[in-house]
MARLUM-548140 format. One line per 2 residues: for each residue x, y, z of C-alpha. Coordinates in Angstrom, 1 decimal, always signed. Layout:
! MARLUM-548140
X:Y:Z  ... .
END
This chain:
! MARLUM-548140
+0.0:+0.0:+0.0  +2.5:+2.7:+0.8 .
+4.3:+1.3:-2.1  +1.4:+2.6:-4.5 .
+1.1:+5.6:-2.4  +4.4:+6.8:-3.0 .
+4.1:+6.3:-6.6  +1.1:+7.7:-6.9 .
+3.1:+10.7:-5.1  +5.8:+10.7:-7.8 .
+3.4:+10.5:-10.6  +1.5:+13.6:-9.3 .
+4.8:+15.4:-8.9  +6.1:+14.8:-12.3 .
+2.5:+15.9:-13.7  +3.4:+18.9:-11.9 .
+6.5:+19.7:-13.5  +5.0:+19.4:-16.5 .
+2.2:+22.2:-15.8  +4.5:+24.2:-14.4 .
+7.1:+24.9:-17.2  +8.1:+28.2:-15.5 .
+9.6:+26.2:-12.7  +10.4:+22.8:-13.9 .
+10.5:+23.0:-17.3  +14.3:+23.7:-18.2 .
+17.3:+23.5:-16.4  +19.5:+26.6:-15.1 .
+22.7:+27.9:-16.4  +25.0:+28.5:-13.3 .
+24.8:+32.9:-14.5  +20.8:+32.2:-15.1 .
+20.1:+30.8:-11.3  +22.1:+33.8:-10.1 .
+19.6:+36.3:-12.8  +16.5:+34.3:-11.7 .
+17.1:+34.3:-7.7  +18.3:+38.4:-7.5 .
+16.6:+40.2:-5.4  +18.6:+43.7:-6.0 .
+16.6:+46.3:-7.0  +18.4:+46.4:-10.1 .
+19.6:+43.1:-12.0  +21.0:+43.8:-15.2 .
+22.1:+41.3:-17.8  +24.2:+41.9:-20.8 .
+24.7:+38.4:-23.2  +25.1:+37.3:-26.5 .
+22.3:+36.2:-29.1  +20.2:+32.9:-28.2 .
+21.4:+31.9:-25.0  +18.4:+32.1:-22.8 .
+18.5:+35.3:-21.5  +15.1:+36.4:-22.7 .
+14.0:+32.8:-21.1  +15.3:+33.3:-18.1 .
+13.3:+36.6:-17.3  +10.1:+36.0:-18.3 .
+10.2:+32.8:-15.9  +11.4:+35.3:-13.3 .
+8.5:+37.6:-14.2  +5.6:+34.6:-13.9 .
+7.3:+32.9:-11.3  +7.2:+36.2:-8.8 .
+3.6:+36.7:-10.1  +2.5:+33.5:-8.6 .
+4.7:+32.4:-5.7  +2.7:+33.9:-2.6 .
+5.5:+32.5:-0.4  +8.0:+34.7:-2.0 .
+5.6:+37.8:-1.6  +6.9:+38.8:+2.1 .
+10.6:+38.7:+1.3  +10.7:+41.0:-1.6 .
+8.1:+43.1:+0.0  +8.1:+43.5:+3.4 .
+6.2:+46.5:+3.9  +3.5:+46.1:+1.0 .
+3.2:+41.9:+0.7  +0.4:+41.8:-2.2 .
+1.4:+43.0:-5.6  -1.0:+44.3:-8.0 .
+0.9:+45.2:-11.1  +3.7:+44.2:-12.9 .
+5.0:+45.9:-15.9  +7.0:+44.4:-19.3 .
+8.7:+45.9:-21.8  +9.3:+45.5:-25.3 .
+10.4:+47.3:-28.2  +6.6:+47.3:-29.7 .
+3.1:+45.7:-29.5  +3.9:+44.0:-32.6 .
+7.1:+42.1:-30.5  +4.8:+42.1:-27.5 .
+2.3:+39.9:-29.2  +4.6:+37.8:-30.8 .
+6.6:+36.7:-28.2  +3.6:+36.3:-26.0 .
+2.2:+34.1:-28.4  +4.9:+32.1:-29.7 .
+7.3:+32.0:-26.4  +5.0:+32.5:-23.0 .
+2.5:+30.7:-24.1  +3.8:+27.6:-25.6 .
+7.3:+27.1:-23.2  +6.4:+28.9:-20.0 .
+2.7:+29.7:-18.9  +0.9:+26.9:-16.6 .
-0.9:+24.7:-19.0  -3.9:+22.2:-18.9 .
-5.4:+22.2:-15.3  -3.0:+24.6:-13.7 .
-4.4:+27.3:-16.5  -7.4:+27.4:-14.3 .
-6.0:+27.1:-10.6  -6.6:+29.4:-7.7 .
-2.8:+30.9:-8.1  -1.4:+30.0:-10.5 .
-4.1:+30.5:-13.3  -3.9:+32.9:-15.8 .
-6.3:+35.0:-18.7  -4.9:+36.3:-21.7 .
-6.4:+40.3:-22.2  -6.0:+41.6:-25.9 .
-6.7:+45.0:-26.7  -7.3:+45.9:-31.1 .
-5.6:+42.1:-31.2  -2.5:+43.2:-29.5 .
-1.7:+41.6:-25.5  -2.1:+44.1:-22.9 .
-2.0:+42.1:-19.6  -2.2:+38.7:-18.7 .
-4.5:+38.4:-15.5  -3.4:+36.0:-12.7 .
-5.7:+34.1:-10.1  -2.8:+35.3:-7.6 .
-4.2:+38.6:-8.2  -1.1:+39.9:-10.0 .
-1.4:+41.2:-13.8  +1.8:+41.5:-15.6 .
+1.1:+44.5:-18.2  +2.6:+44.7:-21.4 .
+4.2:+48.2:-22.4  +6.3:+49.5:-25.2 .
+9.5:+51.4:-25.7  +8.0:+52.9:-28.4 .
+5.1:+54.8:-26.1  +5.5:+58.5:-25.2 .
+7.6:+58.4:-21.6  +4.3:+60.5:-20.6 .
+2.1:+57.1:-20.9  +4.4:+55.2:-18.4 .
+3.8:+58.0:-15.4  +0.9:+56.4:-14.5 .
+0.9:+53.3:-11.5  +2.6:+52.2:-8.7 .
+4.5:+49.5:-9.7  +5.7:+46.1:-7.9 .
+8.1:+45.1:-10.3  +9.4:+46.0:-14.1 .
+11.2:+43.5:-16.7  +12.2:+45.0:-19.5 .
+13.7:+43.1:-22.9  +16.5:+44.8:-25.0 .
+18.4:+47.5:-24.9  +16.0:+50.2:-22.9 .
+16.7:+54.0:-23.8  +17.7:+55.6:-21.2 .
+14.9:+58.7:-21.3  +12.8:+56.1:-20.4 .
+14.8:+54.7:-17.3  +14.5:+57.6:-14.9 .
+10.3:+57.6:-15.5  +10.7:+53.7:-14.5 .
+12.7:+53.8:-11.6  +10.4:+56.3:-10.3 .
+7.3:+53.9:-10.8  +8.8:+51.1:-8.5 .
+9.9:+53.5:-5.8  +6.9:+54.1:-3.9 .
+6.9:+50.2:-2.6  +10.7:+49.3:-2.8 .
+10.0:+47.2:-6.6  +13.0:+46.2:-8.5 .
+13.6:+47.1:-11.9  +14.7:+43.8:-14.0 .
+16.6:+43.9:-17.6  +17.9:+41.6:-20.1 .
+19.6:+42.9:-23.5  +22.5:+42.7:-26.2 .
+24.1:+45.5:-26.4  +23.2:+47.3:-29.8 .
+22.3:+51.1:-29.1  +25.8:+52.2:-27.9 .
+24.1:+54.2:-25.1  +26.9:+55.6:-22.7 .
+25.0:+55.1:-19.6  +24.4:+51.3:-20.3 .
+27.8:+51.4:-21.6  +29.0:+52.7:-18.1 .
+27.0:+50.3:-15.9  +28.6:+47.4:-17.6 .
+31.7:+47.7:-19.1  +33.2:+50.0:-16.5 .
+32.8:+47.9:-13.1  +34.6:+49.3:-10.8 .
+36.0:+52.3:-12.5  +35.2:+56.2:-11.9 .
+32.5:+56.6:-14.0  +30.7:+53.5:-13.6 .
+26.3:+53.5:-13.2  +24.3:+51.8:-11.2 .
+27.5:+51.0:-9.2  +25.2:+48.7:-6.5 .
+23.1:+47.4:-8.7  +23.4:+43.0:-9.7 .
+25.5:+42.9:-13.1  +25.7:+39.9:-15.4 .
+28.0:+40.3:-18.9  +27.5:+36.5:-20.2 .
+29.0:+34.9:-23.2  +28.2:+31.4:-25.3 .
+30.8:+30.0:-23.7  +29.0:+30.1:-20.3 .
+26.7:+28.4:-21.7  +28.2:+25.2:-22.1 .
+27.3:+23.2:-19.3  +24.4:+23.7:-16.7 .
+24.1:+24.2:-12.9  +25.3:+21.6:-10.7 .
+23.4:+18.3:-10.9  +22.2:+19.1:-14.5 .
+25.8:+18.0:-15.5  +25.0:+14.9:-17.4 .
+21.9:+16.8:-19.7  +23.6:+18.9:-22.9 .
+23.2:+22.5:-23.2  +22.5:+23.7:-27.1 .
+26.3:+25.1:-27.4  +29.3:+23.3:-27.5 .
+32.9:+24.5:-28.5  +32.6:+23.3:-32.2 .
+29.1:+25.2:-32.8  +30.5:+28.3:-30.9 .
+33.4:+28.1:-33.3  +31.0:+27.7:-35.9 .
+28.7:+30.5:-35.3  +32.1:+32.9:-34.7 .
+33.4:+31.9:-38.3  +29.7:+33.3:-39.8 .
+30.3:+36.6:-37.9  +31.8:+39.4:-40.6 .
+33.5:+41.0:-37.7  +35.3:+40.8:-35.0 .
+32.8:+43.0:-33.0  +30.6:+41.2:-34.4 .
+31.7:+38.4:-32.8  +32.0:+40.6:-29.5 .
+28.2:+41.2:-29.3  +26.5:+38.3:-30.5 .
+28.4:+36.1:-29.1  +30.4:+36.8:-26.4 .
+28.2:+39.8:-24.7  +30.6:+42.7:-25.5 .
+28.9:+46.6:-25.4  +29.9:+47.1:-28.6 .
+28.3:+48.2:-32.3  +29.5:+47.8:-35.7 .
+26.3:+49.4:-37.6  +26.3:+52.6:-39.4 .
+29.2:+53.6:-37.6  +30.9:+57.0:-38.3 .
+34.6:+55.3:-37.6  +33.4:+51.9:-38.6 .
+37.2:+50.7:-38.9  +37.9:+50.8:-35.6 .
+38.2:+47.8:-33.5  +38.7:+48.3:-29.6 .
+40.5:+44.5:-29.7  +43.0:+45.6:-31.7 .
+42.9:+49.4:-31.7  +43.5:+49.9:-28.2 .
+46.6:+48.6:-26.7  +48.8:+48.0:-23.7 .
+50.7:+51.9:-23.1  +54.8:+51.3:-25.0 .
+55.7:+54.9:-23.3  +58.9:+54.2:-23.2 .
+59.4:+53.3:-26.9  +57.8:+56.5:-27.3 .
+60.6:+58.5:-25.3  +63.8:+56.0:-26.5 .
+62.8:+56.6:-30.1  +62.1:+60.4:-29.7 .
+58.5:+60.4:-31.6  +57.2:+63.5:-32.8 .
+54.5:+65.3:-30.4  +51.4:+66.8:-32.5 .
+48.2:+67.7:-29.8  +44.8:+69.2:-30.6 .
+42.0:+70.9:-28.9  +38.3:+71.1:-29.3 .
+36.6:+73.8:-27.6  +33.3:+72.3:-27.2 .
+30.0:+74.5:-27.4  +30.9:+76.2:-23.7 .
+27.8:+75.8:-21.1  +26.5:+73.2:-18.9 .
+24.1:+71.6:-21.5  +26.4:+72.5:-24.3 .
+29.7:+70.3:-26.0  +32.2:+69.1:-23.3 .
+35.7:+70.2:-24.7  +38.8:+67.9:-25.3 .
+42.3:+67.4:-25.5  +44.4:+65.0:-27.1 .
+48.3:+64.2:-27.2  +49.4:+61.9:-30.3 .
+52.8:+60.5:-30.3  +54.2:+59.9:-34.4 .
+56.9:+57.7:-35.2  +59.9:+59.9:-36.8 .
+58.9:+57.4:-40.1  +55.5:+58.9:-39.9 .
+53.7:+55.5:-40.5  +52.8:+54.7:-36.5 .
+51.7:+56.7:-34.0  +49.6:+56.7:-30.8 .
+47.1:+59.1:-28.6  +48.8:+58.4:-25.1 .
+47.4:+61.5:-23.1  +43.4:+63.4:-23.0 .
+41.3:+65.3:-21.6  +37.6:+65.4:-21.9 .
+36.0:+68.3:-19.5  +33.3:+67.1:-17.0 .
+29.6:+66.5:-17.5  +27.4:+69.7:-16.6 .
+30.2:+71.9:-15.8  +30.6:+74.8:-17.7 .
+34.6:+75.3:-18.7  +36.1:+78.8:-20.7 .
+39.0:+79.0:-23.2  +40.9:+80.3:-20.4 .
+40.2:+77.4:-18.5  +40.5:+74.9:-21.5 .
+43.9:+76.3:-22.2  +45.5:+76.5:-18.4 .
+44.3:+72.1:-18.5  +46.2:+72.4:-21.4 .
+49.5:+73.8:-20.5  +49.6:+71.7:-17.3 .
+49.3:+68.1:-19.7  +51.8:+69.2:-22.0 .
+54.1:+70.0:-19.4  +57.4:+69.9:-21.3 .
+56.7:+68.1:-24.1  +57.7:+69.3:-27.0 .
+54.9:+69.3:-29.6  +55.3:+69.9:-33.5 .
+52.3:+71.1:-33.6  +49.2:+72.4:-31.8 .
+45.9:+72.2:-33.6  +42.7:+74.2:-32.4 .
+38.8:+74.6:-33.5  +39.4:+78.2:-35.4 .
+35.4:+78.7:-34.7  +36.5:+79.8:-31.2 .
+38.2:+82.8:-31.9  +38.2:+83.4:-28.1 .
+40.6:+80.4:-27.1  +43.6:+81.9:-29.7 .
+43.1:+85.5:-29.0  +44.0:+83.7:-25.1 .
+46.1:+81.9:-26.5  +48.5:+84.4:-27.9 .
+48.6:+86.1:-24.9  +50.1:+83.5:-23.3 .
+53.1:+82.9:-26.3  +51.4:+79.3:-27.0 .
+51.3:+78.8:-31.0  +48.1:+76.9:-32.5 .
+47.4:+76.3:-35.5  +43.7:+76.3:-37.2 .
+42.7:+72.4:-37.1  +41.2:+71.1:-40.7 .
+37.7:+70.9:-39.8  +36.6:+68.8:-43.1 .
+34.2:+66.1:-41.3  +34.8:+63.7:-44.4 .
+39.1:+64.4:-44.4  +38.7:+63.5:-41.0 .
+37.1:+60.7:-40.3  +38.7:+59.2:-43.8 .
+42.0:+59.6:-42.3  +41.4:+58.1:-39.0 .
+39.4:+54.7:-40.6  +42.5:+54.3:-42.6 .
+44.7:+54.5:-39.7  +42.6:+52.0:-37.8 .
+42.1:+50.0:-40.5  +46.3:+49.5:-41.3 .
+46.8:+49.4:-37.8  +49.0:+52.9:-37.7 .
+46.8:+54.8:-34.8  +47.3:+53.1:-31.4 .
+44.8:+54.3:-28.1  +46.9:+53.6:-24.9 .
+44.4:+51.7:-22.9  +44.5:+54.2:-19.8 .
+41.7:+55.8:-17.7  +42.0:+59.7:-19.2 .
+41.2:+57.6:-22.4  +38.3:+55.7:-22.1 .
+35.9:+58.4:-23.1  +37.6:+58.5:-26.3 .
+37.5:+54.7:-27.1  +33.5:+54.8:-26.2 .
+32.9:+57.4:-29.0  +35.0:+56.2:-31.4 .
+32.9:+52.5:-31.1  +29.5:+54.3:-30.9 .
+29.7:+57.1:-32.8  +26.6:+56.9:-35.5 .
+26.9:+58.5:-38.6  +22.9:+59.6:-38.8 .
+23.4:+61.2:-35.1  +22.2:+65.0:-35.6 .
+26.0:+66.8:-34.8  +24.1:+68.7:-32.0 .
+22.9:+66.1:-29.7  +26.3:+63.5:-31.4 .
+29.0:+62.7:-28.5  +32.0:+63.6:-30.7 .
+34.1:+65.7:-28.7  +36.7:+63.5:-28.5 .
+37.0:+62.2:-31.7  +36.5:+65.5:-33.0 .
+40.1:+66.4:-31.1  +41.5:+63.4:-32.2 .
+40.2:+63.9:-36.1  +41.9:+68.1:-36.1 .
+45.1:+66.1:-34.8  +45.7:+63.3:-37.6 .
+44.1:+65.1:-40.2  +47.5:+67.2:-41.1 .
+50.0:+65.1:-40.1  +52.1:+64.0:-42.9 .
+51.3:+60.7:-43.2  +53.4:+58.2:-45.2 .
+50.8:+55.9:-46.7  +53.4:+53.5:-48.8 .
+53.3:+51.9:-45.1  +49.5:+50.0:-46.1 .
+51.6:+48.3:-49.3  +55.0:+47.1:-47.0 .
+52.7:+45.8:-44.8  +50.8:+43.7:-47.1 .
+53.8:+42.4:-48.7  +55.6:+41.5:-45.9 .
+53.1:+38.3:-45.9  +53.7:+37.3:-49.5 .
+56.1:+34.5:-49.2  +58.2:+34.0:-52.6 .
+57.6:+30.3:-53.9  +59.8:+28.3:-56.4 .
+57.4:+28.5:-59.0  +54.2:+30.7:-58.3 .
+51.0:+30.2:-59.5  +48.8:+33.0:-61.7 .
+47.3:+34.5:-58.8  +50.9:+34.7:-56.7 .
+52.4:+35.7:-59.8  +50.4:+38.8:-60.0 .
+50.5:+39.5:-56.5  +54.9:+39.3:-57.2 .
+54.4:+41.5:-59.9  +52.7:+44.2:-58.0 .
+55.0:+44.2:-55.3  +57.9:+44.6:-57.9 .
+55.6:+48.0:-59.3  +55.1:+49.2:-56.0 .
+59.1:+49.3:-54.8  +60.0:+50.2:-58.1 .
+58.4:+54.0:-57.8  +61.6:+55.2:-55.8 .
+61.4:+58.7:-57.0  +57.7:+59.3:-55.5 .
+59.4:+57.5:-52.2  +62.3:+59.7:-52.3 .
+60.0:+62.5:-52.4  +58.0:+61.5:-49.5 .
+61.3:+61.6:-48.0  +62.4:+64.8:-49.1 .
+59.1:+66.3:-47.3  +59.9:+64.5:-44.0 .
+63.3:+65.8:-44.0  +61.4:+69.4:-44.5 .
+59.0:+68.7:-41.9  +61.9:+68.1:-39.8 .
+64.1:+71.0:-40.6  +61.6:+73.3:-40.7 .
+60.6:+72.7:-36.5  +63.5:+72.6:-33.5 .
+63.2:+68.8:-32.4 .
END
C-alpha cells in the first residue's frame, strides 16, 4: 500500500513539472540561477544572441507573479502586488513573443491554467496583449519602448522587466514607478544602441564613471553556456565549443563576434569610424618606446559648445613615429559633464598636460576665436585644425584599418574609445558625442602621413615560392611595381626631411 502511495506521489509530482514549465520545465545555467534568484533592486544582464536570456526573465516575471511565499521577502512593507510591468520594443514584438514564447514554453498549461494561483487569462486589446491576468491577483502589463515616456507615469508598480536594450529617457520615469513600494527594476539585452549610460553600468565595473555602481550585473558569453548548474551536469546545453566556433566563423567581424556572441557593449552598424576595433585598436601603453625613439609630439583641442548643457571640450596628445607610419594618442582630456569650462580654462588644462613636451604642432577649432586671441597672450602657438568632417574621419578609418593609430588603454582615455565605437553616422551633430574624436580627427588630419606603409605591410606576408601560381604571380608583380616607384618615395622623403628642418626637435 504505501508502495502505490508513494508512486502515486511521484506521478502527481512529475505531472506537476510538466504544468509548471516556469519552474520545472528547463534547467538553469549556473549565470541564469544567479539572474532568476536576484533580489537587488536592479539586476541587469548583458549576453550574447540565443542563450536564454530572454527565457530566463520572463520565468522570473511569472514565477514572482504566482509564488505567494515569496511575496513577504521581496516586500516586506507592501506583501500583495497588484501590477507588474513588461517591456518591449513594440506591440507587434509584445504579441509575438507572447504568443509564440509564454504561451507555448512557459505559462501553466492544462489544469493549472485554471488554478486558484497560478491560473492565468490572456487580455487583448485591437488584437495586441495588454495584460495577462493571474488568479494570484497579480497582472503582468505589457508596455512598449516605443510609447510617449508621458504614458508610463501612470501606477505604482511592484516590479518591471524589461527586454532589449532600454533607452535611457525612459529609465528615470521607470525607476520612479517602482519607488513608492521598494520594486525592482529587472533587464535583459545585447548590447546594440551604444548608449553611454548602459555602456558605463557594464563595461566600466569598478571604474570612476561607472552606473548603477550597486546594482546586480551579469556580462555573459556562449561559452558560459556550455554546461548547466550543478546536478544538471550529465543533460547537454544547445552550445558546444565546435558550434560556438562555428557560429564565430559566420560573424563578418570581429565586434561582431563581440556582441552576438560573447556579450561585448559594442556596435559595428552605421558607424561614423566603422574601422575601428577596440581589440586591436587599443593597446597596452609602449611609453617608453615613445621616449627611447624620440616620436614626434602633435596635440589638438576642441573647444566644445561652452555651457552646462552645451559640447564638453577635449584634448588629445598623439605620439608619431619619426617614419611617420605609426603613432599613438597616449594623453586626453575630456571636461566634466554639466560643468561649464572657458578657453581660459580649457587652455590653463592644457598647459599643465603638455608639461614639457615638446609638440610639432598644436591644432585648435578656429570657430573659437576666443581660445587663440587667449592663446596668444600667453606665447602658445596653435594652429587652425582642418575641420573637413569627411578628411577626418577618412583619415582616422584608414589608420585604424592598417593598424597605424594606437589608443593607450588608460583611464584619461576611455571616453575617447566609447565614441570612437558608438559614434553613428545619422546622429544629428548637436545632440552626437564627438568631442573626442572630434580632437583626435583636427590632430591626424595634417600630419604628414606616409601611406606607402599600407603596401610594405601587405607584402611583408607574400612569401616568394619556387614556381608561383597565376594569382601569386600577380601579387609578385605588383609588389615589384610598387618598390620600383623610388622617385615618388624619395619625395616623400624629401618632405619628412622638411618637416623636420623646418621645427626645432
Amino acid at each position: 500500500m504505501s508502495e502505490s502511495l508513494e508512486h502515486l506521489k511521484l506521478e502527481r509530482l512529475k505531472r506537476r513539472k510538466e504544468l509548471l514549465p516556469h519552474l520545472y520545465g528547463f534547467p538553469h545555467y549556473k549565470w541564469s540561477r544567479k539572474f532568476y534568484e536576484s533580489t537587488n533592486p536592479i539586476t541587469i544582464l548583458c549576453a550574447g544572441n540565443q542563450i536564454s536570456k530572454s527565457s530566463t526573465q520572463i520565468r522570473k516575471a511569472i514565477n514572482w507573479a504566482t509564488d505567494k511565499e515569496l511575496w513577504p521577502k521581496l516586500w516586506p512593507s507592501n506583501p500583495t502586488p497588484r501590477q507588474f510591468w513588461y517591456l518591449y520594443p513594440s506591440k507587434d514584438v509584445s504579441t509575438a513573443e507572447f504568443e509564440t514564447k509564454w504561451i507555448p514554453e512557459f505559462m501553466p498549461r492544462e489544469e493549472m491554467k485554471d488554478d486558484p494561483v497560478y491560473g492565468w487569462e490572456a487580455v487583448y486589446v485591437q488584437k495586441n496583449i495588454h495584460h495577462i491576468k493571474f488568479n494570484s491577483g497579480v497582472r503582468i502589463y505589457f508596455k512598449h519602448y516605443s510609447q510617449d515616456v508621458h504614458k508610463l507615469q501612470s501606477g505604482t508598480v511592484h516590479s518591471i522587466f524589461t527586454d532589449e536594450e532600454l533607452p535611457i529617457d525612459l529609465f528615470d520615469e521607470l525607476s520612479f514607478r517602482v519607488d513608492a513600494v521598494h520594486g525592482y527594476f529587472n533587464m535583459v539585452f545585447t548590447a546594440t544602441k551604444g548608449q553611454e549610460f548602459w555602456y558605463n553600468a557594464i563595461e566600466r565595473i569598478g571604474q570612476s564613471d561607472e552606473t548603477l555602481v550597486s546594482a546586480m550585473k551579469l556580462q555573459v558569453s556562449r561559452w558560459d553556456c556550455l554546461e548547466y548548474e550543478d546536478g544538471f551536469e550529465h543533460i547537454p546545453t544547445p552550445w558546444t565549443p565546435e558550434k560556438i566556433r562555428q557560429a564565430e566563423a559566420k560573424c563578418s567581424t570581429q565586434n561582431e563576434i563581440d556582441k552576438r556572441i560573447n556579450g561585448r557593449f559594442v556596435m559595428d552598424e552605421g558607424l561614423k569610424y566603422s574601422s575601428f576595433q577596440r581589440n586591436k585598436n587599443v593597446v597596452t601603453p609602449y611609453f617608453d618606446i615613445i621616449q627611447k625613439e624620440r616620436w614626434y609630439i602633435y596635440s589638438a583641442v576642441d573647444i566644445g559648445s561652452g555651457g552646462k548643457s552645451g559640447h564638453p571640450a577635449a584634448i588629445v596628445f598623439i605620439a608619431v613615429r619619426p617614419d611617420f607610419q605609426k603613432a599613438a594618442a597616449f594623453k586626453g582630456w575630456k571636461s566634466p559633464k554639466n560643468i561649464d569650462v572657458t578657453s581660459p580654462d580649457i587652455l590653463r588644462q592644457y598647459q599643465q598636460m603638455r608639461g614639457k613636451l615638446k609638440t610639432i604642432c598644436a591644432y585648435y577649432d578656429w570657430a573659437a576665436s576666443d581660445f587663440k586671441v587667449h592663446a596668444n597672450r600667453l606665447g602658445e602657438s596653435f594652429e587652425k585644425a582642418e575641420k573637413g568632417h569627411d578628411i577626418g574621419e577618412d583619415t582616422l578609418n584608414s589608420l585604424f584599418k592598417n593598424g597605424m593609430l594606437d589608443i593607450f588603454e588608460i583611464e584619461e582615455l576611455e571616453p575617447l574609445v566609447w565614441e570612437l565605437g558608438t559614434l553613428l553616422n545619422d546622429t544629428p551633430k548637436r545632440i552626437a558625442k564627438d568631442d573626442f574624436c572630434d580632437a583626435l580627427r583636427y590632430g591626424v588630419s595634417k600630419i604628414p602621413w606616409d601611406w606607402t606603409a599600407i603596401g610594405e605591410e601587405y607584402a611583408e606576408y607574400v612569401e616568394p615560392k619556387v614556381k608561383l601560381s597565376p594569382d601569386a604571380q600577380e601579387i609578385e608583380d605588383r609588389r615589384e611595381h610598387h618598390f620600383g616607384r623610388q622617385e615618388e618615395v624619395d619625395s616623400i622623403e624629401d618632405e619628412l626631411n622638411f618637416y623636420n628642418d623646418l621645427y626645432d626637435i
